[in-house]
C-alpha positions as CSV (number, residue, x, y, z in Angstrom):
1,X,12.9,16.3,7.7
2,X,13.1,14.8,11.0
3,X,11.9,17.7,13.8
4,X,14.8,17.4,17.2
5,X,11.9,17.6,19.7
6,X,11.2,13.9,20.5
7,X,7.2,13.0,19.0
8,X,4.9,10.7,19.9
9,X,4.1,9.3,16.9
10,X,0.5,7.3,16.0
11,X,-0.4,4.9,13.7
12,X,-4.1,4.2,12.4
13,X,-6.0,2.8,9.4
14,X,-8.5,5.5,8.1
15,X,-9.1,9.0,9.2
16,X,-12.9,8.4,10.0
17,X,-11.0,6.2,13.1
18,X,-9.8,9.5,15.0
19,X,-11.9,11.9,13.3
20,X,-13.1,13.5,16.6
21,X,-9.1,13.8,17.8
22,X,-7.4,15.4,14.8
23,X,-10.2,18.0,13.2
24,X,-8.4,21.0,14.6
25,X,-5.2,19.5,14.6
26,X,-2.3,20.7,11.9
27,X,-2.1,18.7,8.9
28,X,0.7,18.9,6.2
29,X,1.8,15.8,3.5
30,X,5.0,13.6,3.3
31,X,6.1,11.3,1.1
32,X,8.2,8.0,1.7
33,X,8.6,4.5,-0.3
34,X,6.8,6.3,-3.3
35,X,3.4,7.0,-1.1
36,X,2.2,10.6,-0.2
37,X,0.3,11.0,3.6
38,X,-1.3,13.5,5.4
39,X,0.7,14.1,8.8
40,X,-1.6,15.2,11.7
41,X,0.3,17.1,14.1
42,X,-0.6,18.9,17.6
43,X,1.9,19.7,20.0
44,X,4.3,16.7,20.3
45,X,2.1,14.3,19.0
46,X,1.9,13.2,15.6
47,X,-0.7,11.2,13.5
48,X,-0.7,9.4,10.3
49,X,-3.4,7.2,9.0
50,X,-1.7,4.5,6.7
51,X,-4.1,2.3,5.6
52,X,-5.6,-1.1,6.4
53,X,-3.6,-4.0,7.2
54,X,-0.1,-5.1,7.6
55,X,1.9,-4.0,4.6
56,X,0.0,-0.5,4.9
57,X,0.8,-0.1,8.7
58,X,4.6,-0.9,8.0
59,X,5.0,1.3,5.3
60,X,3.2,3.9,7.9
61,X,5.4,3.0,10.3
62,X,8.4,4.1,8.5
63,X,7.1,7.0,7.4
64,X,6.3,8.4,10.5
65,X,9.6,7.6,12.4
66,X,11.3,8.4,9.6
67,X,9.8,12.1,9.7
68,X,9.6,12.8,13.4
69,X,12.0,12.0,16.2
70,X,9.6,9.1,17.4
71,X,10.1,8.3,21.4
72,X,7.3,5.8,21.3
73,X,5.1,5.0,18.5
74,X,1.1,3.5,18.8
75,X,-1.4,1.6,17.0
76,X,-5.0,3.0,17.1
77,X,-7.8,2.2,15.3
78,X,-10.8,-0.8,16.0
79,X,-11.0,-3.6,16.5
80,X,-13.1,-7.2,17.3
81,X,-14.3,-8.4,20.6
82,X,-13.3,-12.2,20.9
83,X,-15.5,-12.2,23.9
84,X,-18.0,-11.5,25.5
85,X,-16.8,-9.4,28.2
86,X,-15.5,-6.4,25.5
87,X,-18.8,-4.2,24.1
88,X,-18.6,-1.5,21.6
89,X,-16.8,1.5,22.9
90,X,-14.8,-0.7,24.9
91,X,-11.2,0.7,25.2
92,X,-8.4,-1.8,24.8
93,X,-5.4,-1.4,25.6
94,X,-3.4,-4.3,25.3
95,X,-0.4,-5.8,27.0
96,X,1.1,-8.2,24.3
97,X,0.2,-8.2,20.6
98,X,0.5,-11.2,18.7
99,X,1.4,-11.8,15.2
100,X,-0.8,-14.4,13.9
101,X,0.6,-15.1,10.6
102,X,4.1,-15.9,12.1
103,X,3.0,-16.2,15.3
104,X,5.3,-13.6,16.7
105,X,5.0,-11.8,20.2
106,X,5.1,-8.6,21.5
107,X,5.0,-7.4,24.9
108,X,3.7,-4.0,25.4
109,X,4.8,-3.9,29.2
110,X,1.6,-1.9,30.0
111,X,-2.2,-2.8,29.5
112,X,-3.5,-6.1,30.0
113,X,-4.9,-9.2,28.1
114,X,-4.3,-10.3,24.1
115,X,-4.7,-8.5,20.9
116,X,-4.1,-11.0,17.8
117,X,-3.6,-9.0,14.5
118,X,-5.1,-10.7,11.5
119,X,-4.3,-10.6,8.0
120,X,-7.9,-10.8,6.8
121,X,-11.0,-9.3,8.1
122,X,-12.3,-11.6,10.8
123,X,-15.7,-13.1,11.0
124,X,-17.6,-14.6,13.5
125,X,-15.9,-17.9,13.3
126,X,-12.7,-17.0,12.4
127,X,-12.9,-14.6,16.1
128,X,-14.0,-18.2,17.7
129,X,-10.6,-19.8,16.5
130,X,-8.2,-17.0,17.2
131,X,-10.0,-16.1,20.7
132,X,-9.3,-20.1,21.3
133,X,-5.5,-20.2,19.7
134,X,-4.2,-17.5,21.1
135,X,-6.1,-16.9,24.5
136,X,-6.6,-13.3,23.1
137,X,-9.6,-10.9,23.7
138,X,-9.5,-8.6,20.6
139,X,-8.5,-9.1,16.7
140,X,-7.4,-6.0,14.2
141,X,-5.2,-5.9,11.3
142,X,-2.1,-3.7,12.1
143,X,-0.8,-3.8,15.2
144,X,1.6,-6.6,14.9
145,X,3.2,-4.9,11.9
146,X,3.0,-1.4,13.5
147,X,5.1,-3.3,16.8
148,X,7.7,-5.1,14.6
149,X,8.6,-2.1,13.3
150,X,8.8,0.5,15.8
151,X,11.5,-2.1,17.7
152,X,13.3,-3.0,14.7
153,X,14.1,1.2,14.6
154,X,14.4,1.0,18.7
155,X,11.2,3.3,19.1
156,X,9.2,1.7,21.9
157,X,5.3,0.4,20.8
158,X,2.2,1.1,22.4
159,X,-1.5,0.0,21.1
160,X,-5.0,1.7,22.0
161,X,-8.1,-0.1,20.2
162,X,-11.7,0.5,19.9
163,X,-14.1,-2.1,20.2
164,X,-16.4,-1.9,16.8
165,X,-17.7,-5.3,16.9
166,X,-19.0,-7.4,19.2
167,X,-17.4,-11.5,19.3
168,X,-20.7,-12.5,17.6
169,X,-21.3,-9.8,14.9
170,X,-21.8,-10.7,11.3
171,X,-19.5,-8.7,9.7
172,X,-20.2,-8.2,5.6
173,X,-17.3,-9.6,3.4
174,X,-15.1,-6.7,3.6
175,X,-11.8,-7.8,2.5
176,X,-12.6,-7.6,-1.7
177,X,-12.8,-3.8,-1.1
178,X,-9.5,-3.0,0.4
179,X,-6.9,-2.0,-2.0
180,X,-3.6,-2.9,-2.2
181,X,-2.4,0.0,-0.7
182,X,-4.5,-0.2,2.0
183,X,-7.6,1.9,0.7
184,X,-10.9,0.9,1.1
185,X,-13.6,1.4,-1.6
186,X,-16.1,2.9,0.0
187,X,-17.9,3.4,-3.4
188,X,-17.7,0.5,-4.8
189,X,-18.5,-1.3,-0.9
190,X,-21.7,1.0,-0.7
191,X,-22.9,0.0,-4.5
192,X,-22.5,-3.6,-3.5
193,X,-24.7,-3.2,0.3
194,X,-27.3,-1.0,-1.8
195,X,-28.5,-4.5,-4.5
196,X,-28.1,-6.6,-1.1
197,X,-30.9,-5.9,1.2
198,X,-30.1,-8.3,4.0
199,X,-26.6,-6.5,4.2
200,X,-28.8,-3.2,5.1
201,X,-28.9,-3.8,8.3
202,X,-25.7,-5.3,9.5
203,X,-24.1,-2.2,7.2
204,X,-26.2,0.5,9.6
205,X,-25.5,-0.9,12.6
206,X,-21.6,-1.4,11.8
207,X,-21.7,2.5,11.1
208,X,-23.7,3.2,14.5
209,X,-21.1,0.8,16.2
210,X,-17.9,2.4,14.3
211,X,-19.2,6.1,15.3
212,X,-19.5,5.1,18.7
213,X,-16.4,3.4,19.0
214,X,-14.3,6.4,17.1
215,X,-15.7,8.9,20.1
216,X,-14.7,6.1,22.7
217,X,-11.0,6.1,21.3
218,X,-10.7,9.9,20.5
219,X,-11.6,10.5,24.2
220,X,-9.3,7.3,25.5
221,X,-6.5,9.2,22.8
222,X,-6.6,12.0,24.6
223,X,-5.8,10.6,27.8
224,X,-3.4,7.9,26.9
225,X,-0.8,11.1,25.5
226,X,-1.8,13.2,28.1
227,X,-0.6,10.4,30.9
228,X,2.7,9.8,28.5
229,X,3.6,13.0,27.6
230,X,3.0,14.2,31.6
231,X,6.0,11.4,32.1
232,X,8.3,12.8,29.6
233,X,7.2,16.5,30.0
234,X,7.3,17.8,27.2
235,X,3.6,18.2,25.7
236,X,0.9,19.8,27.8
237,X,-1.7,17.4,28.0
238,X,-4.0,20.4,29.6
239,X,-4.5,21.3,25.5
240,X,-5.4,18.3,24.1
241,X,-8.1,17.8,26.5
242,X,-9.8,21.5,26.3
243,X,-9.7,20.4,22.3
244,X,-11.4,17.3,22.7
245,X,-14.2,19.2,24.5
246,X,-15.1,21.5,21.9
C-alpha cells in the first residue's frame, strides 16, 4: 500500500552495507514480482536492500516506489576506486552514472566525477579498462539499473557510494557466489577462503576495508537525507543524526 506522505526511498545491496544507519530503524516485509523484503523505515525515509547487481537492484527499485510515494530514490552501497585519488572510506557521490553494458547515461545533476556500474565484479584490470573507457573514478554493480528505473517511473535518482576497495586491490573471485536473486553465499564463499590460504589475507582485509567503509556511508547517509529532506521539509533531519550517534 503506497503511504501519501512523499518518501525518500533507498536502494542497497546487503544489509551489512548500512548496518550502522538502519539498527534502530522500523522494519516490516513487502512482497512484489514474487520476492519478499524487509522495508527499513525512519521518518520519511525508506530502505530496502535488494540484492547484488542489476536485475536485483531493478526489481528493488520497483518494489520500493511501488510501496512508498518515492520523491527521489538512491543507490547506496560500495564501491571500487578506479584511482588513486579515492581511499577506503572515501564518500562518493557521483554526478553521472554510466551504464556499461549499454553504455547508457545518467546525469545525477549534483555530485561530481563518474561512477560506471558493472555487471560482474571488477578486478584489478578490469578497474584499469573501465577507469580508461569511461573517464570514471568508481565501479559498483547497481546504480545504473537503480537510475533507469527511478526515471522510467519519473522519481528523480540520487547515488551515495562507499569506497571498499582501493584501484589496485586484488579482489577474490566473487562473482560464483552471488545467486541469481542477488544473494550472496556467504557460507559457501567462507568454505572456499578457509582451503585457500593465500585468499586469507585479501579476505581480512576486504572485511577491515568493508567495515570501515559501511561507517563512512552510514555517517555520509545521514547527512545526505538530512540536507534533502531540510529542502523539502518534511523529515527532521535533527533525528537521524542524534540516532547515528548512539
Amino acid at each position: 500500500m503506497t503511504t501519501d506522505m512523499p518518501r525518500i526511498a533507498i536502494i542497497a545491496a546487503m544489509e551489512r552495507e548500512v548496518r550502522p544507519l538502519i539498527r534502530s530503524w522500523k522494519v516490516r516485509t513487502i512482497e512484489h514480482g514474487g520476492r519478499r523484503y524487509r522495508l527499513f523505515e525512519n521518518g520519511d525515509a525508506a530502505l530496502v536492500c535488494g540484492g547484488i547487481g542489476a536485475e536485483a537492484a531493478r526489481r528493488a527499485t520497483e518494489a520500493v516506489i511501488r510501496e512508498v510515494n518515492a520523491v527521489r530514490v538512491i543507490s547506496v552501497g560500495f564501491a571500487g576506486a578506479l584511482n588513486g585519488s579515492l581511499q577506503v572510506g572515501h564518500v562518493f557521490e557521483p554526478r553521472m552514472v554510466i551504464n556499461a553494458a549499454d553504455g547508457v547515461r545518467t546525469e545525477v545533476g549534483s555530485g561530481e566525477g563518474i561512477l560506471v556500474t558493472s555487471a560482474t565484479v571488477a578486478g584489478k584490470e578490469q578497474k584499469i579498462r573501465l577507469g580508461k573507457a569511461y573517464g570514471a573514478s568508481a565501479v559498483d554493480m547497481e546504480a545504473a539499473a537503480v537510475a533507469q528505473g527511478a526515471l522510467a517511473r519519473g522519481v528523480e535518482f540520487g547515488a551515495l557510494k562507499a569506497i571498499s576497495d582501493v584501484a589496485d586491490f586484488s579482489l577474490p573471485a566473487m562473482d560464483r557466489f552471488v545467486a541469481d536473486d542477488g544473494s550472496f553465499h556467504s557460507v559457501r564463499f567462507a568454505c572456499h577462503v578457509a582451503l585457500r590460504p593465500w585468499l586469507w589475507g585479501t579476505t581480512i582485509a576486504l572485511a577491515r576495508n568493508s567495515s570501515k567503509a559501511s561507517h563512512a556511508l552510514c555517517g555520509a547517509l545521514v547527512s545526505y537525507l538530512g540536507r534533502e529532506t531540510l529542502s523539502r521539509q518534511t523529515l527532521p533531519g535533527e533525528s537521524l543524526v542524534a540516532e547515528s550517534k548512539q
